[in-house]
Kinemage of the C-alpha trace (Angstrom):
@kinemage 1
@onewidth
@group {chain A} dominant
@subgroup {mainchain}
@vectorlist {calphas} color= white
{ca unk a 1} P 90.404 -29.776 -41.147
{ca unk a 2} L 93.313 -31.486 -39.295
{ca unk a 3} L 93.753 -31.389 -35.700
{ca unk a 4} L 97.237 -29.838 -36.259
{ca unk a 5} L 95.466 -27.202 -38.749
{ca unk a 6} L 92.970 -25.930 -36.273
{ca unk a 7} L 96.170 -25.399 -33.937
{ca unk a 8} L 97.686 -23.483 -36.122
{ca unk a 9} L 94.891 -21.479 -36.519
{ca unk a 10} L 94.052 -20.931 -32.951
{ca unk a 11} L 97.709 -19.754 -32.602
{ca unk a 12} L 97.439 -17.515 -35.188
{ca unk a 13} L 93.989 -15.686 -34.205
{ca unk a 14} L 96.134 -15.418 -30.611
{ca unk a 15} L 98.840 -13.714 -31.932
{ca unk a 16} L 97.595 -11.886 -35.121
{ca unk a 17} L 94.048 -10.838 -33.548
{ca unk a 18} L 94.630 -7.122 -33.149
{ca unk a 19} L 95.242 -6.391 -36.827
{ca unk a 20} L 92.522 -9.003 -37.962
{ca unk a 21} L 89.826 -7.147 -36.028
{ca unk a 22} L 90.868 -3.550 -37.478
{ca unk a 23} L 91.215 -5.239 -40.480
{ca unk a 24} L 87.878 -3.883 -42.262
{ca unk a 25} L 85.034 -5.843 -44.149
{ca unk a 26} L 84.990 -2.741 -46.306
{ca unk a 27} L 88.302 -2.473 -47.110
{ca unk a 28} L 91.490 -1.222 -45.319
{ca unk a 29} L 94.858 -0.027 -46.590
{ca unk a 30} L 98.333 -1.441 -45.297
{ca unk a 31} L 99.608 2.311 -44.357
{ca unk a 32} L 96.224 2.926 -42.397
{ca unk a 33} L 96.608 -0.062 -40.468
{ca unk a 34} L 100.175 0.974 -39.645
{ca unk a 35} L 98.584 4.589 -38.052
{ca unk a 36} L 95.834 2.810 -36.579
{ca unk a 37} L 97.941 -0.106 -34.716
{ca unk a 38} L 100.643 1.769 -33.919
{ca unk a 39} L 102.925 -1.089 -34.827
{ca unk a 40} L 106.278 -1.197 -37.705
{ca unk a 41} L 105.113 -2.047 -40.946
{ca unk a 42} L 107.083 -5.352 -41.084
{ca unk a 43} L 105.017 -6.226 -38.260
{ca unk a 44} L 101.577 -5.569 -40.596
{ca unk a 45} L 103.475 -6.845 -43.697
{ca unk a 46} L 103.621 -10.444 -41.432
{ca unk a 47} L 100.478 -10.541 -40.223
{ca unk a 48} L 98.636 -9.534 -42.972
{ca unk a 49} L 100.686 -11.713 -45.134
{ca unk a 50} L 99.614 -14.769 -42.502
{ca unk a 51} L 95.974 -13.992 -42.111
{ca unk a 52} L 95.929 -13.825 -46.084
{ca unk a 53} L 97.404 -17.276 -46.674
{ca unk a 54} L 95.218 -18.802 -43.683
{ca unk a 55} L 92.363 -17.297 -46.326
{ca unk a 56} L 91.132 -15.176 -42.881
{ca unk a 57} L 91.826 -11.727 -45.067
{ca unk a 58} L 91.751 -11.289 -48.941
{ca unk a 59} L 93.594 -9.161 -50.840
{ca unk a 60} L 92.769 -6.829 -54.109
{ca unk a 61} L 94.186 -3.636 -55.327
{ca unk a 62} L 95.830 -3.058 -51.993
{ca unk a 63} L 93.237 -3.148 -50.132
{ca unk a 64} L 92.535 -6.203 -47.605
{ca unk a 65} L 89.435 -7.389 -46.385
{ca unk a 66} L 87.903 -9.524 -44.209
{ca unk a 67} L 86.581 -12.459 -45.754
{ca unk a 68} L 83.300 -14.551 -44.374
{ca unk a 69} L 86.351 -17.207 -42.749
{ca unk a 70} L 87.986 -14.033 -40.893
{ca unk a 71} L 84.376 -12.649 -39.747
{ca unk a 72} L 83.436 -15.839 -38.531
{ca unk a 73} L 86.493 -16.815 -36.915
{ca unk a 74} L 86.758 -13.536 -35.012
{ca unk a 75} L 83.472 -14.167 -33.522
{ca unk a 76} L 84.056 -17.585 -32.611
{ca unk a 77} L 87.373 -16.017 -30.977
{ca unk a 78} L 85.662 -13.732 -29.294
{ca unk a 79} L 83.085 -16.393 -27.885
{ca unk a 80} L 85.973 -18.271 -26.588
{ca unk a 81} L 87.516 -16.044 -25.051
{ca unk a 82} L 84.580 -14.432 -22.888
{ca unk a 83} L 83.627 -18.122 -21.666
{ca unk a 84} L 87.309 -18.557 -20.708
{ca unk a 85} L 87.586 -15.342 -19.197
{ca unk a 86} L 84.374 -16.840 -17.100
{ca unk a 87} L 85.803 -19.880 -16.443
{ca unk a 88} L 89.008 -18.489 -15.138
{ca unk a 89} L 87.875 -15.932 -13.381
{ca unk a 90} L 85.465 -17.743 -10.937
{ca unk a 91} L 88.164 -20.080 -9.025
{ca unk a 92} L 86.133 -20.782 -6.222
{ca unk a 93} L 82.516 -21.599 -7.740
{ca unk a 94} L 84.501 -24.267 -10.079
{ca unk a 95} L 85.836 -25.807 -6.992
{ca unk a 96} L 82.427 -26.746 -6.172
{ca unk a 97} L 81.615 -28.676 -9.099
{ca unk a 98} L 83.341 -32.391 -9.912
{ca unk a 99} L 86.060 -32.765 -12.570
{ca unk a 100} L 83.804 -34.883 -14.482
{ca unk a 101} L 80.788 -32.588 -13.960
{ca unk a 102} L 78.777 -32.380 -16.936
{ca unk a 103} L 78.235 -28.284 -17.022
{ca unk a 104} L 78.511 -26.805 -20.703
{ca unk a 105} L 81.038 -23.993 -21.012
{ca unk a 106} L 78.071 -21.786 -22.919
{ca unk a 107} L 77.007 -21.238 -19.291
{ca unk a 108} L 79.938 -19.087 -18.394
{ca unk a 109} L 79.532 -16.803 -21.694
{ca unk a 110} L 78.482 -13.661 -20.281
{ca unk a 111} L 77.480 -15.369 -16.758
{ca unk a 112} L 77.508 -13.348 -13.632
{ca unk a 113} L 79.238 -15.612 -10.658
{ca unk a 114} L 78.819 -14.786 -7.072
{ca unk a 115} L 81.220 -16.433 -4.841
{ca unk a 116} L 81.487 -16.534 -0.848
{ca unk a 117} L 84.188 -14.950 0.557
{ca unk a 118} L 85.410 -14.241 4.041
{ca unk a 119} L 83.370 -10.388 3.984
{ca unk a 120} L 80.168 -11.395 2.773
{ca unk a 121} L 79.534 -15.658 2.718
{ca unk a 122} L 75.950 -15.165 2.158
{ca unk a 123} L 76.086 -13.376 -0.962
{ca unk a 124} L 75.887 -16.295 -3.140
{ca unk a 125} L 72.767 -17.615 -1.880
{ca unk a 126} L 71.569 -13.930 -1.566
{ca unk a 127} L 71.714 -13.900 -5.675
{ca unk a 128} L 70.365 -17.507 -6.189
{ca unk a 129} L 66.717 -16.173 -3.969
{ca unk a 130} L 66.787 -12.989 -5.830
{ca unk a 131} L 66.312 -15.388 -9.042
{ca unk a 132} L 63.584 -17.080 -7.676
{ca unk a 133} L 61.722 -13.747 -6.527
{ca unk a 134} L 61.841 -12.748 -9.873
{ca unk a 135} L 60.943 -15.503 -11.037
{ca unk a 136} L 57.131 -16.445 -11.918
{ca unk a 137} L 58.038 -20.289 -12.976
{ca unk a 138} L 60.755 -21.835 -11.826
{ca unk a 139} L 61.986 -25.522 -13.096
{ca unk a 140} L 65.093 -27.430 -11.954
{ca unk a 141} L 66.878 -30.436 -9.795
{ca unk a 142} L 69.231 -30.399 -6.758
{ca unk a 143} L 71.558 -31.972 -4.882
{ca unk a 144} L 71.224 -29.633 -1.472
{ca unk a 145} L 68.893 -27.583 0.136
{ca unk a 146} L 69.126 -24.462 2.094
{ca unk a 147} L 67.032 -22.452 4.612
{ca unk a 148} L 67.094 -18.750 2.828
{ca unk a 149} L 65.774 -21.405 -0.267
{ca unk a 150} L 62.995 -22.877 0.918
{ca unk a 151} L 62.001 -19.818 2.580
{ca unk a 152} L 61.731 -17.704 -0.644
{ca unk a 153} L 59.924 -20.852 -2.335
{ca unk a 154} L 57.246 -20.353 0.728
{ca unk a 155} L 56.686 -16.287 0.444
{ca unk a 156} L 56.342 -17.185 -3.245
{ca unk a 157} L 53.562 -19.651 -3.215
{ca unk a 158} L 52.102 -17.747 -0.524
{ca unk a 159} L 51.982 -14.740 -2.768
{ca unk a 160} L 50.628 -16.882 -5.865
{ca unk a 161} L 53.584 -15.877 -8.002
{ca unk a 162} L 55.268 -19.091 -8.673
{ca unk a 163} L 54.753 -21.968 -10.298
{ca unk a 164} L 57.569 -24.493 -9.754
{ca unk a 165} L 58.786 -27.996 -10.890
{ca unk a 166} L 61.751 -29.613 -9.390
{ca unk a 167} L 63.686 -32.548 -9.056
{ca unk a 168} L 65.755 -33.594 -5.849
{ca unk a 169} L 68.097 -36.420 -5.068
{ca unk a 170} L 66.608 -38.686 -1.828
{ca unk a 171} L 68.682 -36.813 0.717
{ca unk a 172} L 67.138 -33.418 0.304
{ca unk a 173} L 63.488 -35.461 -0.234
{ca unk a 174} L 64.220 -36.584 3.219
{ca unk a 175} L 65.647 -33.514 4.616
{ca unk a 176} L 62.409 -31.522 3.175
{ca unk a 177} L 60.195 -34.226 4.752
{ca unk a 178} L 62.258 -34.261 8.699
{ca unk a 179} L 63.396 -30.224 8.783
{ca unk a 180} L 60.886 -28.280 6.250
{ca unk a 181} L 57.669 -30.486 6.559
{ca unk a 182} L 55.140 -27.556 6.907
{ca unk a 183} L 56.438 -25.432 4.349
{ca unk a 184} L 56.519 -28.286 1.999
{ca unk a 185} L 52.871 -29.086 2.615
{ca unk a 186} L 51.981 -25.992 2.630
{ca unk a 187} L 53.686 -25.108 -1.007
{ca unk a 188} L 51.886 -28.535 -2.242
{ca unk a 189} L 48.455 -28.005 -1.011
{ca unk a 190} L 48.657 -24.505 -3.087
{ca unk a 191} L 48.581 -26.820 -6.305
{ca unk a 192} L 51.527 -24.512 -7.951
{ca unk a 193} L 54.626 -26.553 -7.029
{ca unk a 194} L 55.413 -30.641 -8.312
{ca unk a 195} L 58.477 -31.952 -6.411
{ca unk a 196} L 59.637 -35.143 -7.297
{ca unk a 197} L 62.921 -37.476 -6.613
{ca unk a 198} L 65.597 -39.286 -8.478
{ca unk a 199} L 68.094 -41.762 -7.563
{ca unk a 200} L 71.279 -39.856 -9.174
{ca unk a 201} L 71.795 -36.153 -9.857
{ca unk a 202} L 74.641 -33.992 -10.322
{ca unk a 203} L 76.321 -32.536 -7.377
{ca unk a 204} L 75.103 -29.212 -7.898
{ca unk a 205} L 71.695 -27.636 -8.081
{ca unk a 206} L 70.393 -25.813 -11.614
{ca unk a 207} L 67.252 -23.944 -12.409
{ca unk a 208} L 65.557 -21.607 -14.980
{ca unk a 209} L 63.436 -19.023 -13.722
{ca unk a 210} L 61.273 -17.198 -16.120
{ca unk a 211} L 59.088 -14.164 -16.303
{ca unk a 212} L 57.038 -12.989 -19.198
{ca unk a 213} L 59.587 -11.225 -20.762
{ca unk a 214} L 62.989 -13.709 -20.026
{ca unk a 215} L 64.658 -16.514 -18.488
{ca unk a 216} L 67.635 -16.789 -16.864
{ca unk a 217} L 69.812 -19.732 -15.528
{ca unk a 218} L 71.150 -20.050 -11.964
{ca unk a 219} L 73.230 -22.884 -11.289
{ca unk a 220} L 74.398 -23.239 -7.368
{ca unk a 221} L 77.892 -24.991 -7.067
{ca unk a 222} L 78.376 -26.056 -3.044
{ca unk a 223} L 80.287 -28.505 -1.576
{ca unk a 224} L 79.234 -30.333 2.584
{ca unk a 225} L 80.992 -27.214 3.862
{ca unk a 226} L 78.281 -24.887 2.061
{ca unk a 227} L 77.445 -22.385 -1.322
{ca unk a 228} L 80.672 -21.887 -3.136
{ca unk a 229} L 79.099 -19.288 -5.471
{ca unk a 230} L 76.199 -19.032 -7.967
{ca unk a 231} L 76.217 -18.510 -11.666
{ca unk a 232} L 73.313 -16.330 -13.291
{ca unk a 233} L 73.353 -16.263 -17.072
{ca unk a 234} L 70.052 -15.088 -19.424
{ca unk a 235} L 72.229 -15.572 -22.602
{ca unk a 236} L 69.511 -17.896 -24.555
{ca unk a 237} L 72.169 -20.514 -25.520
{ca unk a 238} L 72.829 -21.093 -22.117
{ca unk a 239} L 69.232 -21.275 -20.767
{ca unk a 240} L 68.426 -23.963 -23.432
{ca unk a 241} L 71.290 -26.065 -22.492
{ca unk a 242} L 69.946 -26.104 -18.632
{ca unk a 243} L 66.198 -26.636 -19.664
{ca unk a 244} L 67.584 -29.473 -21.697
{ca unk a 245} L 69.457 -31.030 -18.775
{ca unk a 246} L 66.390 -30.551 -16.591
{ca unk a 247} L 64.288 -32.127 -19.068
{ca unk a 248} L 66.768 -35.268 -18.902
{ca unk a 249} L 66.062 -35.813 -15.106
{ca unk a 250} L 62.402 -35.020 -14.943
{ca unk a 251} L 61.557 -37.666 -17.827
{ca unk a 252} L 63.155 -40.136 -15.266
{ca unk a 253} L 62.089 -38.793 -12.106
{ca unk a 254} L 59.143 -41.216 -10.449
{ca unk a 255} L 58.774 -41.012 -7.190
{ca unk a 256} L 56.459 -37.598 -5.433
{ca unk a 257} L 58.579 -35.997 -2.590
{ca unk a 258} L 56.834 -35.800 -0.062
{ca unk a 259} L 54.168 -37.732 0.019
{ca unk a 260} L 50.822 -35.837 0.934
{ca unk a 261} L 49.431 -36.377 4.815
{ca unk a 262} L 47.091 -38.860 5.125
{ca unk a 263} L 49.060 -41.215 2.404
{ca unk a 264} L 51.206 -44.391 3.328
């Protein structure tokens, strides 16, 4: 399909998507769909006369139908339009994250975004440790480090409910090492946590914490002036999509952070 073609079908799912969706797989008659909609009938005469030549609805007897094109373009409408609805919506978590930042719009279908605001600043991070608490493994990389976050990671381990693998850029190896030393050694003499370090990751941090039952994606957008807002999504789409970027790093990630006591 031409570029121009898809257009024109976008444009016409926008304006002709109320009477597609009532629009029955079963069968619906013009005069119903007048009652239903509430609309004039040369409005329904147009759109059904629109969808029918885009070959969205068929037409037999007079009765229209949905066919398997106008089924499966109202779903991918609908998908669309709840991941732009996310996207939209969450103003100040997307400031966080880079114009070139490599983040999948499948994360925001259905995501849950915390953001800080004046009233409650915390609340971001807040969600983000009530993932990992949840969480019996947790896998992931980032680009920053925070106190309330290492702290959960500690009461964790200490507990023996977490297994963890992450990846961290050298700054945050380094600030782990100088600020968070004993916690770090303690989490790594418990045998349940592998941190390692890689020369480039994105500017944000993402994990997948899982239980027994699920797994869910958090992905922390924050800038040097702190936690813009966290994203939370369990939608199974978007949970493959972050193991798969994990993966990515963790294949190339060499280097243990931090080195155990006693080594050089």
């Amino acid at each position: 399909m031409r570029s121009e073609d898809i257009s024109e079908t976008l444009r016409l799912l926008c304006r002709r998507e109320g009477v597609l969706r009532r629009v029955d797989s079963e069968g619906s008659r013009k005069r119903d769909l007048i009652e239903e909609l509430a609309v004039s009938r040369s409005t329904v005469d147009r759109s059904l006369r629109e969808l029918v030549d885009a070959g969205l609805v068929s037409r037999s007897g007079g009765v229209y139908r949905r066919t398997l094109a106008g089924e499966l373009a109202l779903e991918e409408y609908d998908r669309i339009s709840r991941r732009l609805d996310g996207l939209m919506g969450s103003p100040s978590f997307l400031d966080g994250l880079p114009a070139e930042s490599d983040a999948d719009p499948v994360l925001f279908d259905g995501a849950t975004v915390s953001e800080a605001e004046r009233q409650s600043p915390s609340a971001p991070i807040h969600s983000f440790t009530e993932l990992l608490e949840r969480s019996s493994y947790v896998v992931g990389f980032a680009s920053a480090v925070f106190p309330a976050e290492v702290e959960t990671y500690r009461e964790q381990l200490r507990r023996g409910e977490l297994v963890s693998r992450m990846v961290v850029t050298d700054s945050v190896c380094e600030r782990l090492v100088s600020q968070y030393g004993d916690a770090v050694q303690e989490g790594l003499e418990t045998g349940r946590i592998d941190v390692r370090r890689a020369p480039d990751l994105p500017s944000y941090t993402l994990v997948v914490g899982s239980t027994t039952d699920c797994a869910e994606v958090g992905l922390v957008s924050h800038t040097s002036n702190g936690v813009r807002g966290v994203l939370r999504n369990d939608d199974p789409e978007a949970v493959e999509w972050a193991r798969r970027r994990i993966a990515t790093y963790w294949r190339t990630s060499e280097v243990v952070c931090p080195p155990a006591r006693g080594d050089d």
